[in-house]
C-alpha positions as CSV (number, residue, x, y, z in Angstrom):
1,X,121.7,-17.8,90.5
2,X,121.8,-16.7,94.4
3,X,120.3,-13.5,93.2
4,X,117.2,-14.9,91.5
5,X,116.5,-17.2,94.2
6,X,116.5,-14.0,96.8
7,X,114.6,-12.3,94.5
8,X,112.1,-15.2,94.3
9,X,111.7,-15.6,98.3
10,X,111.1,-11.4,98.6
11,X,108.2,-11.7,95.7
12,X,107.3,-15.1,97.6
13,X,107.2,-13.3,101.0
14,X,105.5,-10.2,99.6
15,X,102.8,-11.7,97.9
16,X,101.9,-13.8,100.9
17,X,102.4,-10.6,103.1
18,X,100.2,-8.5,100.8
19,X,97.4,-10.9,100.7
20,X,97.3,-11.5,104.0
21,X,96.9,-7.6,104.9
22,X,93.6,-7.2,102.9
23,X,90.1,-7.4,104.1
24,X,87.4,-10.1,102.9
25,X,84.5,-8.0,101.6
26,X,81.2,-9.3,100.8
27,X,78.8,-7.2,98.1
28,X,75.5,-7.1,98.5
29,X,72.6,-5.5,96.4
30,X,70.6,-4.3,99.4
31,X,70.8,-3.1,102.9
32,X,70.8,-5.8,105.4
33,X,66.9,-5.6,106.8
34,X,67.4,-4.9,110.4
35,X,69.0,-1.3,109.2
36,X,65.1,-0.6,107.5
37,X,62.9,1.8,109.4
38,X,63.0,5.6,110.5
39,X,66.0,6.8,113.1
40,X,66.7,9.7,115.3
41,X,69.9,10.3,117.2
42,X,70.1,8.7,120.7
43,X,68.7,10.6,123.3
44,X,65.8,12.4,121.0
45,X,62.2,12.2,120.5
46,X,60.6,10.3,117.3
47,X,57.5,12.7,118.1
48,X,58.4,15.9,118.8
49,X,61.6,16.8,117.2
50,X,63.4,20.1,115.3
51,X,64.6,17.3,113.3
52,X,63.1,14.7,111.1
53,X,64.2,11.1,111.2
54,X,66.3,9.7,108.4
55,X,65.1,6.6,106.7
56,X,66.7,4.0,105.5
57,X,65.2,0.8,103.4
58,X,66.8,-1.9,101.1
59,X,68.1,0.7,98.4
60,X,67.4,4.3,99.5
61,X,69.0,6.7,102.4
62,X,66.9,9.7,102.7
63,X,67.5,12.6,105.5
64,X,66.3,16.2,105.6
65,X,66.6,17.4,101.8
66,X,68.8,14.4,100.9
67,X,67.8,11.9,99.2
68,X,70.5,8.6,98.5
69,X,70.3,5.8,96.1
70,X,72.0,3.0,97.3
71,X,74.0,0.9,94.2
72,X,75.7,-1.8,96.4
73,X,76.4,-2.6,100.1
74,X,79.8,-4.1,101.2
75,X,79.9,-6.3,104.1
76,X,83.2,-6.4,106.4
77,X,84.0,-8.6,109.4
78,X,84.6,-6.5,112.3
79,X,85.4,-7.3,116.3
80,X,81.9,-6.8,117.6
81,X,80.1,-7.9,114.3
82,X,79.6,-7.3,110.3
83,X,80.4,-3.6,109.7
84,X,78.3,-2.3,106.6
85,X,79.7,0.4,104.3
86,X,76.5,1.6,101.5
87,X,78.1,2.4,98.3
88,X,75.5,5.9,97.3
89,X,74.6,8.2,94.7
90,X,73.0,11.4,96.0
91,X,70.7,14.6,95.8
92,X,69.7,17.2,97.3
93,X,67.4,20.3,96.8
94,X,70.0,22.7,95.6
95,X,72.0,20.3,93.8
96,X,70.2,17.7,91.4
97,X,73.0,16.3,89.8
98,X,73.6,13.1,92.1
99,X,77.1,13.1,94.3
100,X,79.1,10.0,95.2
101,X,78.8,9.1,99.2
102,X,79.3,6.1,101.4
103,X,77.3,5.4,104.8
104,X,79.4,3.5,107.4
105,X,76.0,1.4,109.3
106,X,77.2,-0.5,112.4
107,X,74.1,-2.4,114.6
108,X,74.9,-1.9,117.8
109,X,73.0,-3.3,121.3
110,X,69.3,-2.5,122.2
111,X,67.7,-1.9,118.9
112,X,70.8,1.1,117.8
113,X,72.8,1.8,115.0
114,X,75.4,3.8,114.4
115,X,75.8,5.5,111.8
116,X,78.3,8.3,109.5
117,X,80.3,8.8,106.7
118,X,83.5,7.6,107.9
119,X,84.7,5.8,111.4
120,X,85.2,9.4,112.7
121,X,81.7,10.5,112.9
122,X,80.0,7.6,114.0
123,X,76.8,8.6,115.9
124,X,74.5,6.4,117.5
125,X,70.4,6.4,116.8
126,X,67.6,4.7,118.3
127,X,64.7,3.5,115.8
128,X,61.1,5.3,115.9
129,X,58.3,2.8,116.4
130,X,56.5,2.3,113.2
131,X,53.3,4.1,112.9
């Protein structure tokens, strides 16, 4: 009897322990509209540049010869705001059939966003006025 009730406190505690350590994550079908438009890293020219801007709208991601379909969009809470994580499948040039990849998106202050495949390689951009 002693040893089933321990038993039952340790799943008891474990299951509220376990719950409480995962994140609330909202899905969404599309990217949240203030990521749309065309961006460059921070610092460089919309105008004259080596490279072009990537673009991003509701359910594409496209940069250099990439090109991203975006199937879902998950939204988690983070200190400074919502941090966005795009769910894609992609191709490029060389290779037609379609990988798996996720964007990290993160709006940021002044108009940027940063932006990578993971928390590591972050890098801010700037949006390029709309022509």
């Amino acid at each position: 009897m002693r040893f089933t009730c321990m038993a039952a406190v340790s799943l008891f505690l474990f299951l509220i322990t376990s719950h409480a350590a995962t994140a609330d994550i909202k899905r969404h079908k599309a990217v949240p509209e203030v990521f749309w438009g065309e961006w460059i890293a921070a610092g460089q020219s919309c105008i004259k540049n080596d490279q072009p801007p990537l673009s991003i709208t509701a359910s594409t991601y496209t940069r250099a010869d990439t090109r991203c379909t975006i199937d879902w969009v998950g939204e988690t809470a983070g200190r400074a705001g919502a941090i966005y994580s795009a769910h894609m499948r992609c191709s490029t040039g060389e290779q037609p059939q379609p990988s798996i990849a996720n964007l990290i998106l993160v709006s940021g202050e002044n108009g940027m966003v940063s932006l990578g495949s993971d928390f590591k390689s972050l890098q801010s951009y700037q949006r390029c006025p709309a022509e």
